[in-house]
mmCIF entry with sequence, helices, sheets and N, C-alpha, C, O atoms, coordinates in Angstrom:
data_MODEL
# 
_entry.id   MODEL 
# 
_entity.id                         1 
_entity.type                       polymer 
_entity.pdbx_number_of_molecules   1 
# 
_entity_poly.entity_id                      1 
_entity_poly.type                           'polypeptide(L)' 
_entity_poly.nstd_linkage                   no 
_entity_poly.nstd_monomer                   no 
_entity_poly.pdbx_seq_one_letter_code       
;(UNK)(UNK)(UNK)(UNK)(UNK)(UNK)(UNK)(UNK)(UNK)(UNK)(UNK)(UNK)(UNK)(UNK)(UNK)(UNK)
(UNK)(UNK)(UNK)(UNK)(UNK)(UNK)(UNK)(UNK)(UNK)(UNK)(UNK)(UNK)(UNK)(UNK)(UNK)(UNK)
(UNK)(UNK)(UNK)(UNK)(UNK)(UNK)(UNK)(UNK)(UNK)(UNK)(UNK)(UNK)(UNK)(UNK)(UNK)(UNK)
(UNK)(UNK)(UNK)(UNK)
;
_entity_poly.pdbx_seq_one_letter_code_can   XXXXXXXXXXXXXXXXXXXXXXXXXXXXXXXXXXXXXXXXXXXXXXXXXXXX 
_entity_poly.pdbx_strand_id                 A 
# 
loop_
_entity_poly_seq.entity_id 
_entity_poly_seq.num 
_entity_poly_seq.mon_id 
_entity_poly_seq.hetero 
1 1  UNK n 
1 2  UNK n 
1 3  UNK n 
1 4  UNK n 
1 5  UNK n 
1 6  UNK n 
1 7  UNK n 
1 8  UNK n 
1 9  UNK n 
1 10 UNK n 
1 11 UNK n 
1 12 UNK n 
1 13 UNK n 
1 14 UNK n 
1 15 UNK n 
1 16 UNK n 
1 17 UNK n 
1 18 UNK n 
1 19 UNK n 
1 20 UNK n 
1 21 UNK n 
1 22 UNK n 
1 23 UNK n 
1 24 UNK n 
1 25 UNK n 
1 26 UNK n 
1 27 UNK n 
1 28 UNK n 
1 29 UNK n 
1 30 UNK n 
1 31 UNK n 
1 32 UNK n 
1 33 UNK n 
1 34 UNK n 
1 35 UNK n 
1 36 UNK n 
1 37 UNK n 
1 38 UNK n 
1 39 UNK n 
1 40 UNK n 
1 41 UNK n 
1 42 UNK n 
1 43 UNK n 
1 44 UNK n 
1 45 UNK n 
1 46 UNK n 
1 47 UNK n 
1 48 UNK n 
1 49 UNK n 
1 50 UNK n 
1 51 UNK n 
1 52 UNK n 
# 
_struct_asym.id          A 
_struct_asym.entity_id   1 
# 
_struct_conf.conf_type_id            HELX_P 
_struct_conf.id                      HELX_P1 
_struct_conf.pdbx_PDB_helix_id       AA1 
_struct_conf.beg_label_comp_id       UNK 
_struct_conf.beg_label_asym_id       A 
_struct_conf.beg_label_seq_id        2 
_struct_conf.pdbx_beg_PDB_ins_code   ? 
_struct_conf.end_label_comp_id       UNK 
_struct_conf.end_label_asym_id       A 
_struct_conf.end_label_seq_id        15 
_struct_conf.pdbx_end_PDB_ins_code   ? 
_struct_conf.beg_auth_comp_id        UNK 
_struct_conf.beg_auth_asym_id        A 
_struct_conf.beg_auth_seq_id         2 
_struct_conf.end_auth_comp_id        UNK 
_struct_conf.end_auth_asym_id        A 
_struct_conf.end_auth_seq_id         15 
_struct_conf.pdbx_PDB_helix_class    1 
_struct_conf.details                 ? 
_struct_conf.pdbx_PDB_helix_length   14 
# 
_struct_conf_type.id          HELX_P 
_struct_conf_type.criteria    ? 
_struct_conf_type.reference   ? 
# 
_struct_sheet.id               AA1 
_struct_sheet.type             ? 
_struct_sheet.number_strands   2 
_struct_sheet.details          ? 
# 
_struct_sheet_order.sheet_id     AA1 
_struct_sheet_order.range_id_1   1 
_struct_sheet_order.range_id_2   2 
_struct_sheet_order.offset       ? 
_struct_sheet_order.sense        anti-parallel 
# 
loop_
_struct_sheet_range.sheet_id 
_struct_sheet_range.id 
_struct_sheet_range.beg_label_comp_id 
_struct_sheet_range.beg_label_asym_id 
_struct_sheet_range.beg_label_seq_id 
_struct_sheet_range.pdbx_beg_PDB_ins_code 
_struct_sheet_range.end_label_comp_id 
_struct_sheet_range.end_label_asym_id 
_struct_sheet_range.end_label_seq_id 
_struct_sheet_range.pdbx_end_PDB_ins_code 
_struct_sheet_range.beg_auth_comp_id 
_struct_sheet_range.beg_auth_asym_id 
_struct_sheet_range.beg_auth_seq_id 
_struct_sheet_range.end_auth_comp_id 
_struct_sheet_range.end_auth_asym_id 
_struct_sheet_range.end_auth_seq_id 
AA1 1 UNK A 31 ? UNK A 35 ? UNK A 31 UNK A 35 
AA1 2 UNK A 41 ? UNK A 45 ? UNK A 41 UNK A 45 
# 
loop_
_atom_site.group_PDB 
_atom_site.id 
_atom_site.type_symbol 
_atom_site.label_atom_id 
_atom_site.label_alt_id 
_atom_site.label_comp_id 
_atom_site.label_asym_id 
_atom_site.label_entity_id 
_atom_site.label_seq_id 
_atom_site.pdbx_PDB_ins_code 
_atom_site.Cartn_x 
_atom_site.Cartn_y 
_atom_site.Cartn_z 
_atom_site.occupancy 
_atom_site.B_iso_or_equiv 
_atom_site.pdbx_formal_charge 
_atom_site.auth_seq_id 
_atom_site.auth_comp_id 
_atom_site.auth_asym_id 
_atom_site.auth_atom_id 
_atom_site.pdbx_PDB_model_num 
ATOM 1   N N  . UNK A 1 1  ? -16.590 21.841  -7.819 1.00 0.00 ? 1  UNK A N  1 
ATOM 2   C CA . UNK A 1 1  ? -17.190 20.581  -8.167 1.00 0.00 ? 1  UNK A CA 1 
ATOM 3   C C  . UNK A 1 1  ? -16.406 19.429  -7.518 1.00 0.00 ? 1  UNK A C  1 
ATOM 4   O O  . UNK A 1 1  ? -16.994 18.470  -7.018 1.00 0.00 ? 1  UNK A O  1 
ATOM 5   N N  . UNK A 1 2  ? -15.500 19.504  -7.529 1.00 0.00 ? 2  UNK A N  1 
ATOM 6   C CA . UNK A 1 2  ? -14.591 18.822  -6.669 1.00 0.00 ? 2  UNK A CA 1 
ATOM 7   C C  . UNK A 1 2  ? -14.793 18.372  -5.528 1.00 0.00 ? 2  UNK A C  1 
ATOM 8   O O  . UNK A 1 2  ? -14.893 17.168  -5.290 1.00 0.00 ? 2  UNK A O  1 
ATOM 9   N N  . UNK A 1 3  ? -14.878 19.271  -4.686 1.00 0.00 ? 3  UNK A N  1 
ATOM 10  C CA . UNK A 1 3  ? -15.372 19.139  -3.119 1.00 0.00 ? 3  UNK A CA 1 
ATOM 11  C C  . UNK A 1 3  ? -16.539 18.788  -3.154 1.00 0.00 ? 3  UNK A C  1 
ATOM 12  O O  . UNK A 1 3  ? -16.933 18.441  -2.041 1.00 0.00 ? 3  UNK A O  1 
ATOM 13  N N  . UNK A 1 4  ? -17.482 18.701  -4.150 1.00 0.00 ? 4  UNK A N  1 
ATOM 14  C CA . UNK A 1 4  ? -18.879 18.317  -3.848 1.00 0.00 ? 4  UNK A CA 1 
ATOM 15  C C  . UNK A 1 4  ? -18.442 16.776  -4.198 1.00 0.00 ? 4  UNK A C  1 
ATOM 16  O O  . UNK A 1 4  ? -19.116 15.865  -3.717 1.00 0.00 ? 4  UNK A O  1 
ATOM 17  N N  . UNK A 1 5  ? -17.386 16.499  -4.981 1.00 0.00 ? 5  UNK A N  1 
ATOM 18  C CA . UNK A 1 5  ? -17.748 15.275  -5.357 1.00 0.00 ? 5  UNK A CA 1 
ATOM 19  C C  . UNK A 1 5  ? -17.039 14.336  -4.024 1.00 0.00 ? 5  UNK A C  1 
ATOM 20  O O  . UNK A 1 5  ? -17.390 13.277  -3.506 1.00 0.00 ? 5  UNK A O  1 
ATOM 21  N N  . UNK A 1 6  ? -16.114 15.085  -3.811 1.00 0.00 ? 6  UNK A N  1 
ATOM 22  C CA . UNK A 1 6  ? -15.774 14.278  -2.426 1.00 0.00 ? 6  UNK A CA 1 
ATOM 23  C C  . UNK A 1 6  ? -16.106 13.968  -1.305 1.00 0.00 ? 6  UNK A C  1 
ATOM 24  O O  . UNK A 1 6  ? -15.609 13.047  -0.658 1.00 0.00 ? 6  UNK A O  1 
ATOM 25  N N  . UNK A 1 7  ? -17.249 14.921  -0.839 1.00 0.00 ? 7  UNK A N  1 
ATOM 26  C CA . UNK A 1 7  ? -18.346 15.315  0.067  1.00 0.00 ? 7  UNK A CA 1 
ATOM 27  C C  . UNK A 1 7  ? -19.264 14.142  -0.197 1.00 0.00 ? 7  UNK A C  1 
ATOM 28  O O  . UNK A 1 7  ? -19.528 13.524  0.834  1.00 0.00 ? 7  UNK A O  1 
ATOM 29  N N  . UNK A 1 8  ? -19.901 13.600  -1.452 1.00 0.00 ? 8  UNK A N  1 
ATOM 30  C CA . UNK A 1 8  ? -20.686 13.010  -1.986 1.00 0.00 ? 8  UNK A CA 1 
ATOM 31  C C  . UNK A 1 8  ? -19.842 11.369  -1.862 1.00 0.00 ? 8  UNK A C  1 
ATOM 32  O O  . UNK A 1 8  ? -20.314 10.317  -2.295 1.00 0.00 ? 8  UNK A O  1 
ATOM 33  N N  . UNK A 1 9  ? -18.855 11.486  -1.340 1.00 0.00 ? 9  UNK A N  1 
ATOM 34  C CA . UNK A 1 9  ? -17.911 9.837   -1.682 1.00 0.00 ? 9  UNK A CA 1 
ATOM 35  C C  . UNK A 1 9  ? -17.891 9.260   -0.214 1.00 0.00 ? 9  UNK A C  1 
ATOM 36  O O  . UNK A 1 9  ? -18.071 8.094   0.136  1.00 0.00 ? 9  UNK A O  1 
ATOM 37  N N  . UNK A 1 10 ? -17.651 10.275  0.488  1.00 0.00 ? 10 UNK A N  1 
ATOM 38  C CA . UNK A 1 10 ? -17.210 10.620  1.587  1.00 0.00 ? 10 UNK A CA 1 
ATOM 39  C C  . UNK A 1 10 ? -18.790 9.960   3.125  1.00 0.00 ? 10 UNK A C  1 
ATOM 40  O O  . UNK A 1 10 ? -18.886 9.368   4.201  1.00 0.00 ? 10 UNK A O  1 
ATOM 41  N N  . UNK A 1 11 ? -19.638 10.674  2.049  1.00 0.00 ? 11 UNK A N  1 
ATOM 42  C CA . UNK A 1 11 ? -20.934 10.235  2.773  1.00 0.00 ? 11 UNK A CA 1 
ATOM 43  C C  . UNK A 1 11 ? -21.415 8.960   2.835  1.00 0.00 ? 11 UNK A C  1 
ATOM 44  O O  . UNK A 1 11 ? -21.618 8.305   3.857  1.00 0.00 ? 11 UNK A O  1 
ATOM 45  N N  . UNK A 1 12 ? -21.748 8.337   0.668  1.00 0.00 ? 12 UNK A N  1 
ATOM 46  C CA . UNK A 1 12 ? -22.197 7.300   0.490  1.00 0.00 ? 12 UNK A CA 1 
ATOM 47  C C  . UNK A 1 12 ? -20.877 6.059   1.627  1.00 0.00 ? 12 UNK A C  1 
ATOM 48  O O  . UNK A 1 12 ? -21.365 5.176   2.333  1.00 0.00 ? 12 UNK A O  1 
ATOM 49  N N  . UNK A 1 13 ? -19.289 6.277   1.557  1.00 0.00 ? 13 UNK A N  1 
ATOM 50  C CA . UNK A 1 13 ? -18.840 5.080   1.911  1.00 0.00 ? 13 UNK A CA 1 
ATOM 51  C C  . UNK A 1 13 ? -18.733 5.060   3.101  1.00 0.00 ? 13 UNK A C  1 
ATOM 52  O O  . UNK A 1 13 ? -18.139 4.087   3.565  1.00 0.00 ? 13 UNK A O  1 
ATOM 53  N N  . UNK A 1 14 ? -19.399 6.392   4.317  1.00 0.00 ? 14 UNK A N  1 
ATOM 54  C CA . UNK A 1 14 ? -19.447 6.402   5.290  1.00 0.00 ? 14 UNK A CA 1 
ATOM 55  C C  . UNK A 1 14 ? -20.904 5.518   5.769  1.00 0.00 ? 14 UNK A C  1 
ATOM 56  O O  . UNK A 1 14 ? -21.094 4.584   6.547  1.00 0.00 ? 14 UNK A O  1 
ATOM 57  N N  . UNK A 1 15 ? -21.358 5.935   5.312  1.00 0.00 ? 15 UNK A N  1 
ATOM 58  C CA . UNK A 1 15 ? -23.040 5.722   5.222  1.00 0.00 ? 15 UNK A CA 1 
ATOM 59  C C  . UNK A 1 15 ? -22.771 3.482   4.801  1.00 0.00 ? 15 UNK A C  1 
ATOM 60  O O  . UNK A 1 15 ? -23.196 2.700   5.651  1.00 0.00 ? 15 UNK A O  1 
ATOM 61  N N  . UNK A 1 16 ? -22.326 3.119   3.962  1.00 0.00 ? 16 UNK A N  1 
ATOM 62  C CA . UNK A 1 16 ? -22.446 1.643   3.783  1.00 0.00 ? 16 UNK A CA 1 
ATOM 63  C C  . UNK A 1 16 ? -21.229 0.910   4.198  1.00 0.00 ? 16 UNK A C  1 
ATOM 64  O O  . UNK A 1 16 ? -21.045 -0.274  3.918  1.00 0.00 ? 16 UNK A O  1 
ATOM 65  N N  . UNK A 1 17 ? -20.245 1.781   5.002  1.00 0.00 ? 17 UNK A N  1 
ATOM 66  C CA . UNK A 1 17 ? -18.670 1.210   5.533  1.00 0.00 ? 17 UNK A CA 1 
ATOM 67  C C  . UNK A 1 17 ? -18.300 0.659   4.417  1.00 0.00 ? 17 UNK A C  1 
ATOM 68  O O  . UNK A 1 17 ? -17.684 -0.401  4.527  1.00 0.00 ? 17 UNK A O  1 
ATOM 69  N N  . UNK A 1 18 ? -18.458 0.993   3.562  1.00 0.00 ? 18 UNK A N  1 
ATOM 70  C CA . UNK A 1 18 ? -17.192 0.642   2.253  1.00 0.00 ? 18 UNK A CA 1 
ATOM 71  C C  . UNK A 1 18 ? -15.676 0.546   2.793  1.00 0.00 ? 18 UNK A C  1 
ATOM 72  O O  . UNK A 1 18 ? -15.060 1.403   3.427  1.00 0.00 ? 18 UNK A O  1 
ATOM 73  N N  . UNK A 1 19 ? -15.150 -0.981  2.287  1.00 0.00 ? 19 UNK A N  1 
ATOM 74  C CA . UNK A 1 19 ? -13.513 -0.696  2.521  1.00 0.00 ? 19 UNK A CA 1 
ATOM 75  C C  . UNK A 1 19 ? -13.153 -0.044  1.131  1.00 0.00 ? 19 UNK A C  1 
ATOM 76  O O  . UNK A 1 19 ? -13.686 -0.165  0.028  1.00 0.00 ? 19 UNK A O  1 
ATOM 77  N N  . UNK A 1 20 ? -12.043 0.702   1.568  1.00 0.00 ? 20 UNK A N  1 
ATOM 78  C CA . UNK A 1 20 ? -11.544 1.500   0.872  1.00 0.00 ? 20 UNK A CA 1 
ATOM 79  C C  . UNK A 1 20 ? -9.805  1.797   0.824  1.00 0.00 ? 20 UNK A C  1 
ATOM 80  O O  . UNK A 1 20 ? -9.076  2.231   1.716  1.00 0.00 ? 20 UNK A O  1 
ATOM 81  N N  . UNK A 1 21 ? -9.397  1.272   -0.933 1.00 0.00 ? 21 UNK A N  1 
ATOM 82  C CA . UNK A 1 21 ? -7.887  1.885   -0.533 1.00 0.00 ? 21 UNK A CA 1 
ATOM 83  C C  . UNK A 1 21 ? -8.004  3.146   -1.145 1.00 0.00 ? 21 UNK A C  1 
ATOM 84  O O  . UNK A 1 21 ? -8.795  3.506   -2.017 1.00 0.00 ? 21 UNK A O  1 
ATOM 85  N N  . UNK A 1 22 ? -6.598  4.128   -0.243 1.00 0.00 ? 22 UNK A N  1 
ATOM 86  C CA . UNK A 1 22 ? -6.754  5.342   -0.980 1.00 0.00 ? 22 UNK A CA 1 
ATOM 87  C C  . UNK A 1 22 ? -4.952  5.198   -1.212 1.00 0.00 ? 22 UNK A C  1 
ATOM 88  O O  . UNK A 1 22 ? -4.592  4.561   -0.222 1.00 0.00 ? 22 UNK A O  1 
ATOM 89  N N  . UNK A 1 23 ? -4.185  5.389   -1.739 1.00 0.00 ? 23 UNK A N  1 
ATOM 90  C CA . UNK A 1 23 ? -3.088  5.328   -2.413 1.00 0.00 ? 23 UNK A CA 1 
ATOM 91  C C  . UNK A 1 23 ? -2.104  6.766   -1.436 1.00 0.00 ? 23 UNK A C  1 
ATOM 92  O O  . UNK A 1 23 ? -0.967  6.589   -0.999 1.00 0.00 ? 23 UNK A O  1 
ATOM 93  N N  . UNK A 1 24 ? -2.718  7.799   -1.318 1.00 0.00 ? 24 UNK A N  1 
ATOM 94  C CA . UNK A 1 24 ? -2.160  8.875   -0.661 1.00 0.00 ? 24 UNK A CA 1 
ATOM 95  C C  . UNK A 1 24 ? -2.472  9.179   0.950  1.00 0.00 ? 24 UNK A C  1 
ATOM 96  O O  . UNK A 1 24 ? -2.264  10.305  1.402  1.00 0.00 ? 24 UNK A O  1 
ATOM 97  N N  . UNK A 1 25 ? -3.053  7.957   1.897  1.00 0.00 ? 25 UNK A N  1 
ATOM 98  C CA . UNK A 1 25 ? -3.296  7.631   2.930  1.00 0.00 ? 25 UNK A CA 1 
ATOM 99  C C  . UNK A 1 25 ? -2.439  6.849   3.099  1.00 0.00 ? 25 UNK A C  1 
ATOM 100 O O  . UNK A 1 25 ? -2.097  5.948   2.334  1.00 0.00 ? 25 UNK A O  1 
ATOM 101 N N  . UNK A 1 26 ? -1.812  7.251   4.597  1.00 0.00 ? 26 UNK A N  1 
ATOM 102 C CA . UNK A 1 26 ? -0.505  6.419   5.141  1.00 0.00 ? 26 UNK A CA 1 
ATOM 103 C C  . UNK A 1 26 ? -0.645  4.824   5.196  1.00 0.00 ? 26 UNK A C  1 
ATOM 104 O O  . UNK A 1 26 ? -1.799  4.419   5.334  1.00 0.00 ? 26 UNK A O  1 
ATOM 105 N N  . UNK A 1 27 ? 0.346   3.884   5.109  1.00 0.00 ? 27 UNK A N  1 
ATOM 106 C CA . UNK A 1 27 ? 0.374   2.823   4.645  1.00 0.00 ? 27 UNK A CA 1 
ATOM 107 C C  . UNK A 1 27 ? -0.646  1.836   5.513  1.00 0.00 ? 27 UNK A C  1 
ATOM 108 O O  . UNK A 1 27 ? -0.777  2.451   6.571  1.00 0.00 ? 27 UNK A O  1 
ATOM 109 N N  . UNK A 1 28 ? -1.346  0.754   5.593  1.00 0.00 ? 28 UNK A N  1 
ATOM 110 C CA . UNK A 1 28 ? -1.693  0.504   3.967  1.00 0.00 ? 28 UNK A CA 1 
ATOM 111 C C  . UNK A 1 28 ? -2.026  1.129   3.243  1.00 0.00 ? 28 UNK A C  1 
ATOM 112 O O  . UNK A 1 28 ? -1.568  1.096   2.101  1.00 0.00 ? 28 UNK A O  1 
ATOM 113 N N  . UNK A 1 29 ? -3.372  2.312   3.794  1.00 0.00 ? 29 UNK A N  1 
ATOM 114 C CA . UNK A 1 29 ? -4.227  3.212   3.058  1.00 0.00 ? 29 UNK A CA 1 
ATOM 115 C C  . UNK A 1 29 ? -5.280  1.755   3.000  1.00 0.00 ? 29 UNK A C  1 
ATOM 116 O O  . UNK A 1 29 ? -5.077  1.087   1.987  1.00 0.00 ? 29 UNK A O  1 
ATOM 117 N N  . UNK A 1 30 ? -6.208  1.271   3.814  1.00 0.00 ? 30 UNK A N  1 
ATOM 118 C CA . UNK A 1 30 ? -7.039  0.548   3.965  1.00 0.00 ? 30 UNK A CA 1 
ATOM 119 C C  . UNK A 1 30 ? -7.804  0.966   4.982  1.00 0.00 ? 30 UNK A C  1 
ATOM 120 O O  . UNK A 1 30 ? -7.364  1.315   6.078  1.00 0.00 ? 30 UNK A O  1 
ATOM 121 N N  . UNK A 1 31 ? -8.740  0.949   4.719  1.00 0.00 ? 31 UNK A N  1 
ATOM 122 C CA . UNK A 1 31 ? -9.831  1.585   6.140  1.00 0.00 ? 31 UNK A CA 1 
ATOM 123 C C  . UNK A 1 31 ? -11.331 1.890   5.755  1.00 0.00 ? 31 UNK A C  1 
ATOM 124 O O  . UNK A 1 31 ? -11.673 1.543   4.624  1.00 0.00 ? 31 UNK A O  1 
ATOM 125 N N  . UNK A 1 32 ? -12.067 2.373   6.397  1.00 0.00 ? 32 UNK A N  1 
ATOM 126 C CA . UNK A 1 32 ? -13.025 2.758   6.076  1.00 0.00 ? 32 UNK A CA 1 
ATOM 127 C C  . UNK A 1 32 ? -13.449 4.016   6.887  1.00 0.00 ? 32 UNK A C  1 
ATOM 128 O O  . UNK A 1 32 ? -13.111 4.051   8.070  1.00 0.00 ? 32 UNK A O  1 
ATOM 129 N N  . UNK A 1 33 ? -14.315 5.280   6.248  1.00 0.00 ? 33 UNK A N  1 
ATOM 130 C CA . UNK A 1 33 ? -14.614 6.387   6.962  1.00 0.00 ? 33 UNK A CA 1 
ATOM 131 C C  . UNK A 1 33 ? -15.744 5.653   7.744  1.00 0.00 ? 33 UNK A C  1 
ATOM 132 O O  . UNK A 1 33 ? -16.419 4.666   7.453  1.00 0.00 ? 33 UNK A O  1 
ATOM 133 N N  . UNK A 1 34 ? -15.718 6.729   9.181  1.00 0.00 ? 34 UNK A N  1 
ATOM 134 C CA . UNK A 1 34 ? -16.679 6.772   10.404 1.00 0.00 ? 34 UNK A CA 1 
ATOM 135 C C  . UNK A 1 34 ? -17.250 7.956   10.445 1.00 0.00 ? 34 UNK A C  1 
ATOM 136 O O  . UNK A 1 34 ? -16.547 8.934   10.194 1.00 0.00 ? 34 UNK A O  1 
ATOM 137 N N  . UNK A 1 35 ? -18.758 8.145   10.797 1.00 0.00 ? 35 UNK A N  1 
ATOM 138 C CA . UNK A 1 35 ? -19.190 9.341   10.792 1.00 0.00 ? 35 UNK A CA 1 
ATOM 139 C C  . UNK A 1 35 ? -19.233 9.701   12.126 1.00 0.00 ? 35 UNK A C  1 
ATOM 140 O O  . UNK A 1 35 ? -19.474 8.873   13.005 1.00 0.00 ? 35 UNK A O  1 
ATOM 141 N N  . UNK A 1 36 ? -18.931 11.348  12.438 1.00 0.00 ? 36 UNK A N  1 
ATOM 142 C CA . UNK A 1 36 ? -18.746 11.733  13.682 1.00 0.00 ? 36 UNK A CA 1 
ATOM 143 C C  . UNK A 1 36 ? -20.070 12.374  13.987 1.00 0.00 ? 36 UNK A C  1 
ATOM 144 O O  . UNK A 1 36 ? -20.915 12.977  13.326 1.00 0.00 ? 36 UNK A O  1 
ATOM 145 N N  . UNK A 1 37 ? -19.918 11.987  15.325 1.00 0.00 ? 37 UNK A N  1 
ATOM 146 C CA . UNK A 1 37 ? -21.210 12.572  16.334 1.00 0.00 ? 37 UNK A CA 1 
ATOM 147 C C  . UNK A 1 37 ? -21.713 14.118  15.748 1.00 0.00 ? 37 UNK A C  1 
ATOM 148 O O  . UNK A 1 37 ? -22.924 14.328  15.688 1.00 0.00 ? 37 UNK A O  1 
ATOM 149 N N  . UNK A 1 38 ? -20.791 15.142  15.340 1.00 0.00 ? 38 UNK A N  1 
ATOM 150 C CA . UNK A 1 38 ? -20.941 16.270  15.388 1.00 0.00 ? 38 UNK A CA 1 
ATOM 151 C C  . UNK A 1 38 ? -20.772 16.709  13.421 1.00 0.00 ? 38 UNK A C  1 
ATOM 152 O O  . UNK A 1 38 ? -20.529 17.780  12.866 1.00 0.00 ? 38 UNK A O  1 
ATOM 153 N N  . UNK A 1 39 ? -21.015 15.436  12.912 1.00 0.00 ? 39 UNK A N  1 
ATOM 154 C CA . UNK A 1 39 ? -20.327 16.127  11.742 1.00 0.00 ? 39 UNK A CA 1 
ATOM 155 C C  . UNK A 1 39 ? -19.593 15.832  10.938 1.00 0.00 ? 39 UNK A C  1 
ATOM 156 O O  . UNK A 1 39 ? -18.575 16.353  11.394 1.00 0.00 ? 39 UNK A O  1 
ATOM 157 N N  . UNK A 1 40 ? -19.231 15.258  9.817  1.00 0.00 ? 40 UNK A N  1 
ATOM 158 C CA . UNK A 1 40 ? -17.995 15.004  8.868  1.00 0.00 ? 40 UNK A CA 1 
ATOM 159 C C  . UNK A 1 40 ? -17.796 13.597  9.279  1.00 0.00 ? 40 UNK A C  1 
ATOM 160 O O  . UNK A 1 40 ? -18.718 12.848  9.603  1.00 0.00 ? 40 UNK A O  1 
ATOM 161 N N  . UNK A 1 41 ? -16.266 13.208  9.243  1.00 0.00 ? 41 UNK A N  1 
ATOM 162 C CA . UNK A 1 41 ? -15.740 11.861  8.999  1.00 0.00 ? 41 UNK A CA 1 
ATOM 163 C C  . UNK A 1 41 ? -14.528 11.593  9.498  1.00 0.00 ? 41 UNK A C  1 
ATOM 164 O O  . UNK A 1 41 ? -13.747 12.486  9.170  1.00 0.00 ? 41 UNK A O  1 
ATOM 165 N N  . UNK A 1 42 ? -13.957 10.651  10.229 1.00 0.00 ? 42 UNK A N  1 
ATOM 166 C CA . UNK A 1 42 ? -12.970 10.194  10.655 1.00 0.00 ? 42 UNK A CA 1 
ATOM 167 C C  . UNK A 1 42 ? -12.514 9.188   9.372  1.00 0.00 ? 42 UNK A C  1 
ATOM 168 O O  . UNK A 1 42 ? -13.444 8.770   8.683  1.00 0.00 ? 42 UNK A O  1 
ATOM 169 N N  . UNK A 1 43 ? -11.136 8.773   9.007  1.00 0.00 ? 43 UNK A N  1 
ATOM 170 C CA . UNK A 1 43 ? -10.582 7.570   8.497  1.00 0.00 ? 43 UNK A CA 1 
ATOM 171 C C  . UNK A 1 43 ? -10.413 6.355   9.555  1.00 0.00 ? 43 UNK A C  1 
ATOM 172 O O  . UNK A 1 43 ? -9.627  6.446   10.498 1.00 0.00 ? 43 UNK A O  1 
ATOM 173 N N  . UNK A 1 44 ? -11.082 5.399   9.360  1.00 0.00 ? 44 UNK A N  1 
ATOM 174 C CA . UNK A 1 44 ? -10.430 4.546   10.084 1.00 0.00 ? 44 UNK A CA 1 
ATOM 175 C C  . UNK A 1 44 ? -9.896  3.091   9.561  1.00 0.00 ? 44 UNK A C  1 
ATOM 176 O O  . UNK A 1 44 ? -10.478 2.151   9.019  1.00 0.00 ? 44 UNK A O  1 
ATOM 177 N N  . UNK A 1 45 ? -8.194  3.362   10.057 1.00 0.00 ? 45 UNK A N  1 
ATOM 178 C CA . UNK A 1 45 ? -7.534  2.216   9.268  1.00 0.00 ? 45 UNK A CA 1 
ATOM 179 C C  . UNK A 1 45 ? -7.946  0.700   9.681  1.00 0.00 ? 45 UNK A C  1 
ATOM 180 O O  . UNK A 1 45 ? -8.383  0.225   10.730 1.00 0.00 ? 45 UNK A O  1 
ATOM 181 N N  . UNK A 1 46 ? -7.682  0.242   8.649  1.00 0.00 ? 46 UNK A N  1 
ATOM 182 C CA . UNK A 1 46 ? -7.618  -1.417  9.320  1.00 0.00 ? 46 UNK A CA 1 
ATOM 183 C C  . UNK A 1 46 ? -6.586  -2.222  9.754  1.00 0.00 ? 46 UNK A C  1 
ATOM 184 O O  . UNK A 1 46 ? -5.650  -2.005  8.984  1.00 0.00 ? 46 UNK A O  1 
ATOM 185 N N  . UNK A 1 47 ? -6.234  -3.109  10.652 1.00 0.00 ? 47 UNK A N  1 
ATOM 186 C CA . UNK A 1 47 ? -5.392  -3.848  10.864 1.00 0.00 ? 47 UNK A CA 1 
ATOM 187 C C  . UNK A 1 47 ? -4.979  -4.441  9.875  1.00 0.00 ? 47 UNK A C  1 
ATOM 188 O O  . UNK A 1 47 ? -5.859  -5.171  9.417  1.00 0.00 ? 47 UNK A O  1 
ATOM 189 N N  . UNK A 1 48 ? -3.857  -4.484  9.206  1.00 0.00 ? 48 UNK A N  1 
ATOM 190 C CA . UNK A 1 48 ? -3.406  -5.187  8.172  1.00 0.00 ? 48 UNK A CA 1 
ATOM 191 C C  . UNK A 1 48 ? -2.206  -6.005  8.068  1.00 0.00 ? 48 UNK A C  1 
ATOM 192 O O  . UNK A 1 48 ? -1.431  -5.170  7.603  1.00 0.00 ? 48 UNK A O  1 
ATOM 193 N N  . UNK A 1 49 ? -1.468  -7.181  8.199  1.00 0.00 ? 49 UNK A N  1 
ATOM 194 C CA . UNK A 1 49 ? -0.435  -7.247  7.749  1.00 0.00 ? 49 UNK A CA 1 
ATOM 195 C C  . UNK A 1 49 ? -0.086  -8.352  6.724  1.00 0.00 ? 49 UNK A C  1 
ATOM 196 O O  . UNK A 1 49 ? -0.510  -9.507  6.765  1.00 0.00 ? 49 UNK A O  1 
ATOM 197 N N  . UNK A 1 50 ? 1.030   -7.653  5.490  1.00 0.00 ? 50 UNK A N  1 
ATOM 198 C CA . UNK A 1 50 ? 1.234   -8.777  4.703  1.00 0.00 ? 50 UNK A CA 1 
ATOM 199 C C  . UNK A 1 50 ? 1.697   -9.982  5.502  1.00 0.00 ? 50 UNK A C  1 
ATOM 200 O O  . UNK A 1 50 ? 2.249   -10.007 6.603  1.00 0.00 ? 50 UNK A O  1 
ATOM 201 N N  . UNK A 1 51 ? 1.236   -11.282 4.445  1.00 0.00 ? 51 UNK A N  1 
ATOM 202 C CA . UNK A 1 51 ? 2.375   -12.232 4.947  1.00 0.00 ? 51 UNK A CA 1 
ATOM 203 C C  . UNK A 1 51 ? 2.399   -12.830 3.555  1.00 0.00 ? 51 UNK A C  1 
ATOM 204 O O  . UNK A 1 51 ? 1.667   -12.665 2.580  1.00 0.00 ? 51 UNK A O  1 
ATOM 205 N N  . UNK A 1 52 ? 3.999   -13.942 3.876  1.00 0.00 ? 52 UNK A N  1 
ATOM 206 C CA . UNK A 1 52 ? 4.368   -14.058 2.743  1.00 0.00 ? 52 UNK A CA 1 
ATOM 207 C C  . UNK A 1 52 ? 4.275   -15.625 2.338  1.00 0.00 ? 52 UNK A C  1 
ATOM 208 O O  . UNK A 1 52 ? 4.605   -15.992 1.211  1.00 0.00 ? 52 UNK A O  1 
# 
């Protein structure tokens, strides 16, 4: 159930480019998935930098 549900997260925020943080994605962990030509999903980060 798991994998379906991630499969299912994976699509919808590919499908409407949802930004997205994920906490266990290398820093920032800001990006949004890309759907590939052949299949599935790339992460793609965003340019980010703090300022202060």
């Amino acid at each position: 159930m798991a994998a379906t549900n991630r499969q299912a997260v994976e699509k919808i925020a590919g499908d409407d480019r949802t930004l997205m943080f994920v906490y266990h994605f290398p820093y920032p962990g800001i990006g949004h998935w890309r759907a590939r030509d052949r299949g599935g999903y790339d992460w793609q980060p965003v340019n980010w930098q703090f300022e202060s």
